[in-house]
PDB file as gemmi writes it, atoms N, CA and C in Angstrom:
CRYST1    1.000    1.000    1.000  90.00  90.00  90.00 P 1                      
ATOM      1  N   UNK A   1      -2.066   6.390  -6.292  1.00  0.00           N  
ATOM      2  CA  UNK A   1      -2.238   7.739  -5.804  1.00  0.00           C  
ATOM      3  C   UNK A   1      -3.649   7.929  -5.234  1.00  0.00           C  
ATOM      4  N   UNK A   2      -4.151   7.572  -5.999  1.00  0.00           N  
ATOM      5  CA  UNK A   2      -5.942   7.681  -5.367  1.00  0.00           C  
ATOM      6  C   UNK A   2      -5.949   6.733  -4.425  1.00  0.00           C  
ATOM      7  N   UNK A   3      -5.551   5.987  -4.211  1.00  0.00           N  
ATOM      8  CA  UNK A   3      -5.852   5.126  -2.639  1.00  0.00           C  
ATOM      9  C   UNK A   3      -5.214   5.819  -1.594  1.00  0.00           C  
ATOM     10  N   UNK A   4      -3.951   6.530  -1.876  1.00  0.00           N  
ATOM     11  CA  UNK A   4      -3.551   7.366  -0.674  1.00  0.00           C  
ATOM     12  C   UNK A   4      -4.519   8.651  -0.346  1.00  0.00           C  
ATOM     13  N   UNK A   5      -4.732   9.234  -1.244  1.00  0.00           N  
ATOM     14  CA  UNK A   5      -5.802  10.299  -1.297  1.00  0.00           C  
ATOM     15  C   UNK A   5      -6.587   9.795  -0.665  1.00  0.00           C  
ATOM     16  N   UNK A   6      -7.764   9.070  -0.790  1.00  0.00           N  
ATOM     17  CA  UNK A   6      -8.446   8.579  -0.203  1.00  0.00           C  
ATOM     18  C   UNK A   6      -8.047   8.236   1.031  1.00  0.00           C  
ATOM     19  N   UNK A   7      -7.275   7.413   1.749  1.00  0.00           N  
ATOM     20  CA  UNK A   7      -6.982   7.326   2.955  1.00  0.00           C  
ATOM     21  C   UNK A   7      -6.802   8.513   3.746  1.00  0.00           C  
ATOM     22  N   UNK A   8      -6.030   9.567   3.072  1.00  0.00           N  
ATOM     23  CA  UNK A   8      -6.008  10.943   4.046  1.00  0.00           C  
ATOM     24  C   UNK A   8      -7.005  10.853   4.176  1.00  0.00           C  
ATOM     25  N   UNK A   9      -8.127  11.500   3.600  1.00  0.00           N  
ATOM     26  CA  UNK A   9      -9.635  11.660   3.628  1.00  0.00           C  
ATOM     27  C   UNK A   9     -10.396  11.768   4.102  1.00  0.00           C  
ATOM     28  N   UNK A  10      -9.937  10.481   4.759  1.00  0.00           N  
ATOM     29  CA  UNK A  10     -10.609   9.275   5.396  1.00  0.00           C  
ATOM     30  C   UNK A  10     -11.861  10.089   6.602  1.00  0.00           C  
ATOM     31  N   UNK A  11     -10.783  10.624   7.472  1.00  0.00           N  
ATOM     32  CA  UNK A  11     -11.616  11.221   8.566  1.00  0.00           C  
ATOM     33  C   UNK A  11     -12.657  12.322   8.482  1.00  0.00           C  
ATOM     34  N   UNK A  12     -13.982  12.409   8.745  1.00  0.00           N  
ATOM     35  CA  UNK A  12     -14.705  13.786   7.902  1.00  0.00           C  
ATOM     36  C   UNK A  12     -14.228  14.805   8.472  1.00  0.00           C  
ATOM     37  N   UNK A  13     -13.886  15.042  10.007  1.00  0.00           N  
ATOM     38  CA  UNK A  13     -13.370  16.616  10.111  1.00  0.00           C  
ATOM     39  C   UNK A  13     -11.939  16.909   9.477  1.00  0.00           C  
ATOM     40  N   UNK A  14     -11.342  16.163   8.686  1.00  0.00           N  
ATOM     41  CA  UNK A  14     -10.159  16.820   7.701  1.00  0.00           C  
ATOM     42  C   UNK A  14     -10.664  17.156   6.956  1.00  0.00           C  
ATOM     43  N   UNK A  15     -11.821  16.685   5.979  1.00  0.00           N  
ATOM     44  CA  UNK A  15     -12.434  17.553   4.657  1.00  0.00           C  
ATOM     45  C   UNK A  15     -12.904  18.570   5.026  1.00  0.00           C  
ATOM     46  N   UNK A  16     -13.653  18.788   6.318  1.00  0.00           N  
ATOM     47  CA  UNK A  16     -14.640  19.530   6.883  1.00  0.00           C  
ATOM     48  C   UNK A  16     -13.141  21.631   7.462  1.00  0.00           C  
ATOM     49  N   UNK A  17     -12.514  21.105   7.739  1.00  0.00           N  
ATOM     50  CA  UNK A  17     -11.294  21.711   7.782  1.00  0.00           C  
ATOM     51  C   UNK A  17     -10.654  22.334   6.603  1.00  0.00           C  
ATOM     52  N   UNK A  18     -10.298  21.940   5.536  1.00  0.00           N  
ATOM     53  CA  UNK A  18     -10.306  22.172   4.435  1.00  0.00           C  
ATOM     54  C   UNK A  18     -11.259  23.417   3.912  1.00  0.00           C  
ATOM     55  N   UNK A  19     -12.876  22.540   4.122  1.00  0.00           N  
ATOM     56  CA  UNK A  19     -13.932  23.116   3.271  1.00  0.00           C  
ATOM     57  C   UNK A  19     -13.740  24.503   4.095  1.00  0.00           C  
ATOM     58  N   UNK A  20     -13.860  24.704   5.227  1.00  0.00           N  
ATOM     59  CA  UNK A  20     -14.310  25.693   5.781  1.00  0.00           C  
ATOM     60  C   UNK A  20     -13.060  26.853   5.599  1.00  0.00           C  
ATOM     61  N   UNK A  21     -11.478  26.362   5.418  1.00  0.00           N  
ATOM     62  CA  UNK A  21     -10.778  27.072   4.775  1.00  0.00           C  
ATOM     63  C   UNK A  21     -10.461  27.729   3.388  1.00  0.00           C  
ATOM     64  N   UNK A  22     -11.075  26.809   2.401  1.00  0.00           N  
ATOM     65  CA  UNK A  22     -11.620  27.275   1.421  1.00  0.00           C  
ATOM     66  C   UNK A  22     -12.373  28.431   1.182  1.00  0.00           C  
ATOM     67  N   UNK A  23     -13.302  28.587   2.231  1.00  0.00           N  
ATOM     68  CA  UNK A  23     -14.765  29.047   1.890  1.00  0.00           C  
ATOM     69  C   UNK A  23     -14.721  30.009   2.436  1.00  0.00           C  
ATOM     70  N   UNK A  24     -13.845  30.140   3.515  1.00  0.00           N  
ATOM     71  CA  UNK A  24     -13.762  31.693   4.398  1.00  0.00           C  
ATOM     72  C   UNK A  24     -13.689  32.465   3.843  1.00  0.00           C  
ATOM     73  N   UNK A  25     -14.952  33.900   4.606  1.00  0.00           N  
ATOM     74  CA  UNK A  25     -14.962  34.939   4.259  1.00  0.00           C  
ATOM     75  C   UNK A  25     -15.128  34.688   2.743  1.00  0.00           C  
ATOM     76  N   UNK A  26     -15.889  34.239   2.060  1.00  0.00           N  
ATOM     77  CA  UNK A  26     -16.603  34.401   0.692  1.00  0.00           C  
ATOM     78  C   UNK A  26     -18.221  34.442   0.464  1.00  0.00           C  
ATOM     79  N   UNK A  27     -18.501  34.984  -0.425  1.00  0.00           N  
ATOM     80  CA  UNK A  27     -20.114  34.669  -0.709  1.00  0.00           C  
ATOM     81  C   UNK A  27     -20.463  34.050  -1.774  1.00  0.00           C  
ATOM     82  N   UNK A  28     -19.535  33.666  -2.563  1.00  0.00           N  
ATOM     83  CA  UNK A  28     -19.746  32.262  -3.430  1.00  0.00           C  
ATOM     84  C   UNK A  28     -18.504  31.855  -3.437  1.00  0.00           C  
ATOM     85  N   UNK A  29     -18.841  30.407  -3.985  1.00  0.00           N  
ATOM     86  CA  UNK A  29     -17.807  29.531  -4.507  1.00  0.00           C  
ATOM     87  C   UNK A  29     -17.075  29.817  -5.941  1.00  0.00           C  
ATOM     88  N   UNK A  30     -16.075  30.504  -5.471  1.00  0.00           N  
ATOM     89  CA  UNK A  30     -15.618  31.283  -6.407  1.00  0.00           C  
ATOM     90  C   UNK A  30     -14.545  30.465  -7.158  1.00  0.00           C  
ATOM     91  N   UNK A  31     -13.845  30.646  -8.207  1.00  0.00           N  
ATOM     92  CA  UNK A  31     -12.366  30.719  -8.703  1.00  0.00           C  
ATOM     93  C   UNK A  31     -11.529  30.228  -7.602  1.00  0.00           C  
ATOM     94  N   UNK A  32     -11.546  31.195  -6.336  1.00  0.00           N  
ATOM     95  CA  UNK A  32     -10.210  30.977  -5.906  1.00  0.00           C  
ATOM     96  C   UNK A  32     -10.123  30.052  -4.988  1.00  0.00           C  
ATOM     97  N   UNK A  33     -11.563  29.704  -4.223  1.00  0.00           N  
ATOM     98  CA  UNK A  33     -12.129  28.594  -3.439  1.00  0.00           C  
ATOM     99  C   UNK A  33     -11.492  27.281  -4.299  1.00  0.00           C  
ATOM    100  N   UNK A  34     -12.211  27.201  -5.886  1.00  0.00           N  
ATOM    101  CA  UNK A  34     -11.965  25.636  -5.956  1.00  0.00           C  
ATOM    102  C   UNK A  34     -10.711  25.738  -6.120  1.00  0.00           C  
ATOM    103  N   UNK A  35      -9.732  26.352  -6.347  1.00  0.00           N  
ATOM    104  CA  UNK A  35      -7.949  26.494  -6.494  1.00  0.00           C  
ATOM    105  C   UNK A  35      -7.527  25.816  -4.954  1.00  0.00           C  
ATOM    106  N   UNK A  36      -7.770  26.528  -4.192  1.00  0.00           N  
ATOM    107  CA  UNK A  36      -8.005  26.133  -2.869  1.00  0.00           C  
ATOM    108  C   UNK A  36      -8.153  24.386  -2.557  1.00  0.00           C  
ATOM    109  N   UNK A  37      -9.624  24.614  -2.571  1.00  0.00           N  
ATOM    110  CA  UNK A  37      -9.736  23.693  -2.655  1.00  0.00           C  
ATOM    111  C   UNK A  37      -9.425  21.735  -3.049  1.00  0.00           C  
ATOM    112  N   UNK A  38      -9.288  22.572  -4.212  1.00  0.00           N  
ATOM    113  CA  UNK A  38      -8.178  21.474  -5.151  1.00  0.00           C  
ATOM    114  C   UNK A  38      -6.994  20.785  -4.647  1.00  0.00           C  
ATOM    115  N   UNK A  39      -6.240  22.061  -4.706  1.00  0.00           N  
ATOM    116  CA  UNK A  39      -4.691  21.987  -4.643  1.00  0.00           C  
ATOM    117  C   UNK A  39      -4.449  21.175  -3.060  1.00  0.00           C  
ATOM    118  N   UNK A  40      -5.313  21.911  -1.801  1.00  0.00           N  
ATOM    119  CA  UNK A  40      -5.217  21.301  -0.559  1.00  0.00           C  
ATOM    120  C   UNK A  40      -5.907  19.556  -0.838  1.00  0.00           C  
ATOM    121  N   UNK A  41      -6.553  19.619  -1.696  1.00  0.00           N  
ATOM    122  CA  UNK A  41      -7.239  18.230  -1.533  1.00  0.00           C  
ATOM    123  C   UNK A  41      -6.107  17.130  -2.267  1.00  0.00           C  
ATOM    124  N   UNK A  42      -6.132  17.375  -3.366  1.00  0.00           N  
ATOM    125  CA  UNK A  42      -4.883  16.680  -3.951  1.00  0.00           C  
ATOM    126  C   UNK A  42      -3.259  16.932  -3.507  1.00  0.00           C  
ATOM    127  N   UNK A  43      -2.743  17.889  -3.488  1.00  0.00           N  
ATOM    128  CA  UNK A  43      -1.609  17.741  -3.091  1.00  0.00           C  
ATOM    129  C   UNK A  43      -1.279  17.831  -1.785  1.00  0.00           C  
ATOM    130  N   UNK A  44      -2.001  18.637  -0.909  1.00  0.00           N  
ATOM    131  CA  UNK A  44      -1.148  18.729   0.104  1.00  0.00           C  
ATOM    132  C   UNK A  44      -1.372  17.018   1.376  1.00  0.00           C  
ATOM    133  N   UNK A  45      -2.972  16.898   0.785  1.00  0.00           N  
ATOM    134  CA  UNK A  45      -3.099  15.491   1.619  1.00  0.00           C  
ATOM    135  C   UNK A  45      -2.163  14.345   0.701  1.00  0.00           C  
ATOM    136  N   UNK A  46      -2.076  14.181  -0.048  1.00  0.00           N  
ATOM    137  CA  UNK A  46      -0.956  13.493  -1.052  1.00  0.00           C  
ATOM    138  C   UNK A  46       0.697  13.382  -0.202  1.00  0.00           C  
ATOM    139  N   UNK A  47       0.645  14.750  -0.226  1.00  0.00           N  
ATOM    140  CA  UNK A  47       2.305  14.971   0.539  1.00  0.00           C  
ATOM    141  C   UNK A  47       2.440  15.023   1.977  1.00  0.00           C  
ATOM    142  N   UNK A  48       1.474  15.505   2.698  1.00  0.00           N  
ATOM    143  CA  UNK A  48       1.522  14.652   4.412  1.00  0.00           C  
ATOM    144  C   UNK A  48       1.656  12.901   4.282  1.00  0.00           C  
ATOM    145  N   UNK A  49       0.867  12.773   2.918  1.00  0.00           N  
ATOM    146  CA  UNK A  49       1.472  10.830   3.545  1.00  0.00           C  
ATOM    147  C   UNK A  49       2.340  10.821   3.431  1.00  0.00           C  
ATOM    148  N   UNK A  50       2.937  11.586   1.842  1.00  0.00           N  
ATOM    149  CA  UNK A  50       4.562  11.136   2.031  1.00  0.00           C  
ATOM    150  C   UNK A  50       5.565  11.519   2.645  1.00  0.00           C  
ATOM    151  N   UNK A  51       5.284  12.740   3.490  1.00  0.00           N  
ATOM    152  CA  UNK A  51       6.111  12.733   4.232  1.00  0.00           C  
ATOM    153  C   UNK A  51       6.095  12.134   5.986  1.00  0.00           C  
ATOM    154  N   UNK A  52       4.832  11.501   6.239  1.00  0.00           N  
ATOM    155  CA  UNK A  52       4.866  10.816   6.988  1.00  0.00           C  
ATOM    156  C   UNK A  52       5.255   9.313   6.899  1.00  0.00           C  
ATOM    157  N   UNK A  53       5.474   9.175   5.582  1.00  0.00           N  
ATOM    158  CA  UNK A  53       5.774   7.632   5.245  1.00  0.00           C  
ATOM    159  C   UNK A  53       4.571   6.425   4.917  1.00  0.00           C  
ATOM    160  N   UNK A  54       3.275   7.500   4.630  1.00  0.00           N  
ATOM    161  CA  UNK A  54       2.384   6.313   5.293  1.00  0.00           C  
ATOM    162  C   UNK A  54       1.804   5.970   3.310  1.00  0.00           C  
ATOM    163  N   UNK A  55       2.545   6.536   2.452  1.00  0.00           N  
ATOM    164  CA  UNK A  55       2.262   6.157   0.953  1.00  0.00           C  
ATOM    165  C   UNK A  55       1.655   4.646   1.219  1.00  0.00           C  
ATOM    166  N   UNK A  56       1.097   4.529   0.429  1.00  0.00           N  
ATOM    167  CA  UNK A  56       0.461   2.525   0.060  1.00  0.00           C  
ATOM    168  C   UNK A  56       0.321   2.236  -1.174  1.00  0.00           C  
ATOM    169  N   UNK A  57       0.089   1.415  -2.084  1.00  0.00           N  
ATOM    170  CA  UNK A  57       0.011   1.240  -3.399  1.00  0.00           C  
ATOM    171  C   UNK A  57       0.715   0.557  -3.904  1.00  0.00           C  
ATOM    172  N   UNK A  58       0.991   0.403  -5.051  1.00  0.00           N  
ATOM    173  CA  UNK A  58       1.583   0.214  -6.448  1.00  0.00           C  
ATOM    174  C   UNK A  58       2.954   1.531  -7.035  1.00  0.00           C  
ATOM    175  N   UNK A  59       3.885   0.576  -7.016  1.00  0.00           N  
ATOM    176  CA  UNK A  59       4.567   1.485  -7.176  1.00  0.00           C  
ATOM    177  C   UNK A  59       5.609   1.104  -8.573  1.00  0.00           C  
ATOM    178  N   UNK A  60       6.258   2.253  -9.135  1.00  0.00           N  
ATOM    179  CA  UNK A  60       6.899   1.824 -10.270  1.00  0.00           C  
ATOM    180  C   UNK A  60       8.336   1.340  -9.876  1.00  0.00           C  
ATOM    181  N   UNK A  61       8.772  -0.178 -10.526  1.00  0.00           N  
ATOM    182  CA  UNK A  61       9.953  -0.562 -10.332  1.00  0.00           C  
ATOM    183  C   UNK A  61      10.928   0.090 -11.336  1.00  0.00           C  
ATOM    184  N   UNK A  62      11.911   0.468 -10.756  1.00  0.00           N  
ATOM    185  CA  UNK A  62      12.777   0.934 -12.236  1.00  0.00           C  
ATOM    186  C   UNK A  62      14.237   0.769 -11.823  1.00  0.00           C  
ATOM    187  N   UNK A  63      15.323   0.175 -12.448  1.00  0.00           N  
ATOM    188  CA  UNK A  63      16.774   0.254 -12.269  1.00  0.00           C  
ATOM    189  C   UNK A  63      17.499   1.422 -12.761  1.00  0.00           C  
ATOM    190  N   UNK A  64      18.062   2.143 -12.078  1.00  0.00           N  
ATOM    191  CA  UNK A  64      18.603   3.313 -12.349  1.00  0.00           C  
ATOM    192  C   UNK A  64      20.393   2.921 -12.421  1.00  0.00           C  
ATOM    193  N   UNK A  65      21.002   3.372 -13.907  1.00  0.00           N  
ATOM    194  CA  UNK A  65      22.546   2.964 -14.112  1.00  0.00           C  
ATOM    195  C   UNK A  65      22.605   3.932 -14.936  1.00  0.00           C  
ATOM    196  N   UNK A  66      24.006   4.154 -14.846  1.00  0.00           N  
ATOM    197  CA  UNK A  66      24.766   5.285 -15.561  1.00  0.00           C  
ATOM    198  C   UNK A  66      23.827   6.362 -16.153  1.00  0.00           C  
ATOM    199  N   UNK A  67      23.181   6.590 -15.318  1.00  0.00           N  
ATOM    200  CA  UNK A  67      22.374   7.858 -14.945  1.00  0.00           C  
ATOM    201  C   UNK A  67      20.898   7.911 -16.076  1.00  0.00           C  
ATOM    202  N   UNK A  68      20.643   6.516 -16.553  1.00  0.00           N  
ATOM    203  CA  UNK A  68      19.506   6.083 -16.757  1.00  0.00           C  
ATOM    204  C   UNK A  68      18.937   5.542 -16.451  1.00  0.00           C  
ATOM    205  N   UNK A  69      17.107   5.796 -16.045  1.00  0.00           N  
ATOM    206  CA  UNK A  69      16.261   4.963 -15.578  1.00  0.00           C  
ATOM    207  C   UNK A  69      15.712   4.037 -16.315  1.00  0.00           C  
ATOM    208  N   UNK A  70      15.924   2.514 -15.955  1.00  0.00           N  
ATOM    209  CA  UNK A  70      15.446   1.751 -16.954  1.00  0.00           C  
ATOM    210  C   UNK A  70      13.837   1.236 -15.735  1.00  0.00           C  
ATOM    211  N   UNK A  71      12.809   1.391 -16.624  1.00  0.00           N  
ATOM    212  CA  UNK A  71      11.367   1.166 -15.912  1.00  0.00           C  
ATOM    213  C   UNK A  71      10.663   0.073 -16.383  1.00  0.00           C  
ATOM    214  N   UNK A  72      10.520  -1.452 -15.196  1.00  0.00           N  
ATOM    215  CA  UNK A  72      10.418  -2.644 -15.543  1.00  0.00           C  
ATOM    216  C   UNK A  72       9.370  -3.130 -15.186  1.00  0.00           C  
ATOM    217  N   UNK A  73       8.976  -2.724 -14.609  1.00  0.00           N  
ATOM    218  CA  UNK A  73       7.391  -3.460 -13.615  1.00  0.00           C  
ATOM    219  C   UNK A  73       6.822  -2.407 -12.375  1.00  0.00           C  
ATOM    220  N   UNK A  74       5.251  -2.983 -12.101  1.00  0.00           N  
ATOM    221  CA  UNK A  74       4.909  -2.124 -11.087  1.00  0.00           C  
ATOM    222  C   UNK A  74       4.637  -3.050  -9.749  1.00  0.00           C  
ATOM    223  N   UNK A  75       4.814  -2.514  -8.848  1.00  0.00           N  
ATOM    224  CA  UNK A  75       5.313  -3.835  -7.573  1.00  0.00           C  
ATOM    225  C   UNK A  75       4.279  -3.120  -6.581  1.00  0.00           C  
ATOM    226  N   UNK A  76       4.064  -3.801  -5.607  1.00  0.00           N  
ATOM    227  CA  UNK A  76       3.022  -3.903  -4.229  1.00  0.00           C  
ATOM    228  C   UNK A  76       4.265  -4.199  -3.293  1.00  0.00           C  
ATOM    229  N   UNK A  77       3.897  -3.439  -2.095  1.00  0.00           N  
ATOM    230  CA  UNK A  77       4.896  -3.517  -0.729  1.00  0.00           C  
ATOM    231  C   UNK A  77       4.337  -5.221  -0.181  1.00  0.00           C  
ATOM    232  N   UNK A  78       5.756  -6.189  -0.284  1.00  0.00           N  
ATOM    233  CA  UNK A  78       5.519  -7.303   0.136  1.00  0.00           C  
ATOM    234  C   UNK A  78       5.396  -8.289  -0.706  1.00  0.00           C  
ATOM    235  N   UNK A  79       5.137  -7.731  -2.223  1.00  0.00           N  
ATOM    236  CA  UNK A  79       4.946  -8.573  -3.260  1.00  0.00           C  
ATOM    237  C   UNK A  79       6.706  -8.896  -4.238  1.00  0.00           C  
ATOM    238  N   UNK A  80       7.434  -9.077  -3.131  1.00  0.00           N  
ATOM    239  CA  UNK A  80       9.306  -8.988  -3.579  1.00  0.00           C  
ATOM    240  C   UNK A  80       9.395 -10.049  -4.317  1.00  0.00           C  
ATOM    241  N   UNK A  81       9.363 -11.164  -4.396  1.00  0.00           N  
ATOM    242  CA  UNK A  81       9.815 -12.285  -4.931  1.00  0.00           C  
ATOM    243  C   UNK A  81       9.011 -12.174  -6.418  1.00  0.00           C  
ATOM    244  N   UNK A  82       7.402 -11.628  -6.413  1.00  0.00           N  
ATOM    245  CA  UNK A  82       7.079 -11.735  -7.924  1.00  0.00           C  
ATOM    246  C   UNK A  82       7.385 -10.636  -8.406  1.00  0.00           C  
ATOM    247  N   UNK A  83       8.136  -9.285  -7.857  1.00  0.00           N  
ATOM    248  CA  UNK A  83       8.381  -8.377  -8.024  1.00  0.00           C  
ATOM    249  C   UNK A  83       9.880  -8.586  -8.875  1.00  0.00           C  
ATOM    250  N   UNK A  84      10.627  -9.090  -8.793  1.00  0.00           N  
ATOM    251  CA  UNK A  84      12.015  -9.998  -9.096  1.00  0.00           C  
ATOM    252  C   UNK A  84      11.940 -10.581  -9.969  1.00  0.00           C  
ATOM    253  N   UNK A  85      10.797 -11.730 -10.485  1.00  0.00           N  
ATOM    254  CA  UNK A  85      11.087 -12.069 -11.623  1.00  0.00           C  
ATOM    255  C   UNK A  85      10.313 -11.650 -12.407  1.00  0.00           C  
ATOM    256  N   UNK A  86       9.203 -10.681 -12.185  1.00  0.00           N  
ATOM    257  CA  UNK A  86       9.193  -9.787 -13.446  1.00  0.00           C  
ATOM    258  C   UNK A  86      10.308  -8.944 -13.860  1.00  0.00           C  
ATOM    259  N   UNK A  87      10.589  -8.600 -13.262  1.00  0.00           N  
ATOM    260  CA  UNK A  87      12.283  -7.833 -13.709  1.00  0.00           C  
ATOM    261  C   UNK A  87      12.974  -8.463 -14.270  1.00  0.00           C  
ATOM    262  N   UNK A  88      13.368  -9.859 -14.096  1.00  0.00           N  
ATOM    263  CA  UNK A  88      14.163 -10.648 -14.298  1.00  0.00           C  
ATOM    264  C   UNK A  88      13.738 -11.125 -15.515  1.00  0.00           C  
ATOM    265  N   UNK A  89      12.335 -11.399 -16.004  1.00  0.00           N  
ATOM    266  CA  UNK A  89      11.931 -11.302 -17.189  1.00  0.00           C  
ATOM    267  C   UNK A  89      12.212 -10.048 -18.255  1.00  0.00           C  
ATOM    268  N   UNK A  90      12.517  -9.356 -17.547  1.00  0.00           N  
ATOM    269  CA  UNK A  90      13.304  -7.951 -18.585  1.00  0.00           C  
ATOM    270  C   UNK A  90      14.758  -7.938 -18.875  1.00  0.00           C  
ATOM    271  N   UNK A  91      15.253  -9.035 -18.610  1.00  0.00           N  
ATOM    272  CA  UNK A  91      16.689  -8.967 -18.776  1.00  0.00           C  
ATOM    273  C   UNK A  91      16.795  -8.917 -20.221  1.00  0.00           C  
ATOM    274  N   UNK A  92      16.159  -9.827 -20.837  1.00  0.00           N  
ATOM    275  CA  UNK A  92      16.494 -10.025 -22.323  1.00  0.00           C  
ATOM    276  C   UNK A  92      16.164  -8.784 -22.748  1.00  0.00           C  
ATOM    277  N   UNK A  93      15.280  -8.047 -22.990  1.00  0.00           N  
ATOM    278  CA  UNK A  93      15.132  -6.566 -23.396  1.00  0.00           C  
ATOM    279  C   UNK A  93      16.123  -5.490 -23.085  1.00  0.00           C  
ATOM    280  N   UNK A  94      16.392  -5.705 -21.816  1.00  0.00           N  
ATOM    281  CA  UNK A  94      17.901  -4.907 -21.102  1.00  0.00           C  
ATOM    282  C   UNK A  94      18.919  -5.452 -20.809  1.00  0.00           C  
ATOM    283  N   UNK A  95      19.439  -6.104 -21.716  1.00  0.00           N  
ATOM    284  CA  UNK A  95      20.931  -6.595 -21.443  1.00  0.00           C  
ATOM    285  C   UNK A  95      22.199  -6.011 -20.844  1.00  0.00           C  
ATOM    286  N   UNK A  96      21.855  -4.477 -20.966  1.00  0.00           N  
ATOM    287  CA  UNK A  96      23.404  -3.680 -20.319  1.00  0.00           C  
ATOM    288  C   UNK A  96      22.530  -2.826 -18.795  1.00  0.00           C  
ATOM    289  N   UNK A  97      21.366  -3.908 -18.270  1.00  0.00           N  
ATOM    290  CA  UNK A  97      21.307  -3.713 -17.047  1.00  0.00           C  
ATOM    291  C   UNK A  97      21.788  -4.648 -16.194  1.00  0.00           C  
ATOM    292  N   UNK A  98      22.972  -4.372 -15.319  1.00  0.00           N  
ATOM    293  CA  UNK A  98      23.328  -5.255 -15.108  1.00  0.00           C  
ATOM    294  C   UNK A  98      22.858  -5.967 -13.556  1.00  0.00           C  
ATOM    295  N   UNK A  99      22.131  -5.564 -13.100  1.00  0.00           N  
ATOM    296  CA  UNK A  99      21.513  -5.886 -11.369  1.00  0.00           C  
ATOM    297  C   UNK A  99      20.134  -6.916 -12.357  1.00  0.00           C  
ATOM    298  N   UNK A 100      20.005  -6.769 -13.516  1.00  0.00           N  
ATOM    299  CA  UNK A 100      19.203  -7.734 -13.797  1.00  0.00           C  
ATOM    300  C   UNK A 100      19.879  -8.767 -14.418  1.00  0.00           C  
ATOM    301  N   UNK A 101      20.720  -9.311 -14.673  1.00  0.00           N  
ATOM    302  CA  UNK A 101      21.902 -10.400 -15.246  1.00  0.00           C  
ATOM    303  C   UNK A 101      22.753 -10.849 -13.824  1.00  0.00           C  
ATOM    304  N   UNK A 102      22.384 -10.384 -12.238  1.00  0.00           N  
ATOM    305  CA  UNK A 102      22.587 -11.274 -11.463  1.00  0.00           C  
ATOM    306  C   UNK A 102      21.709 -12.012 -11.297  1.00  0.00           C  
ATOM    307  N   UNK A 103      21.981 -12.857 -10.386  1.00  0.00           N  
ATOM    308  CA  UNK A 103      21.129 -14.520 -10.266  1.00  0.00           C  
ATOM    309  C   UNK A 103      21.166 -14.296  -8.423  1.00  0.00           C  
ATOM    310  N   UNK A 104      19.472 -14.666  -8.171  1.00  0.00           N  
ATOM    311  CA  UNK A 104      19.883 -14.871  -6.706  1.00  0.00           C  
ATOM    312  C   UNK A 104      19.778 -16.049  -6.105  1.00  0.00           C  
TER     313      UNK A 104                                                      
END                                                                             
């Protein structure tokens, strides 16, 4: 999450955009500034990546069956094959998962 954060960021006139929306029309940095502030900094740059698609990171692997999430490893985009047999190392722990008891 913090590496995507950071990547929005990235550019100074997006913070600079932000700040100055924050800050409008105030004479201190009040309460409602850092709310502001905050919320646009963390979530909303958070959710333009994801809805542009441009997320990066570490992400949680998990098999979802009969309407439980079973959560096995954390994987990197591109990292598939060691991503697999760590999972596949969870079979013995999850035996009634069954996408981990195929063989590829």
């Amino acid at each position: 999450m913090l590496a995507n954060i950071m990547n929005y960021w990235r550019p100074p006139d997006r913070f600079q955009k932000l700040w100055e929306k924050a800050t409008a029309g105030r004479e201190n940095f009040d309460k409602d500034a850092i709310k502001l502030l905050s919320h646009g900094f963390i979530h909303d740059g958070y959710l333009e990546r994801g809805q542009r698609r441009e997320l990066t990171g570490e992400w949680i692997v998990f098999a979802k069956q009969d309407g439980v999430n079973y959560y096995l490893t954390l994987g990197a985009h591109g990292d598939d094959e060691a991503i697999w047999r760590r999972c596949k190392a969870c079979a013995v722990e999850f035996p009634e998962v069954r996408i981990l008891q195929e063989t590829r």
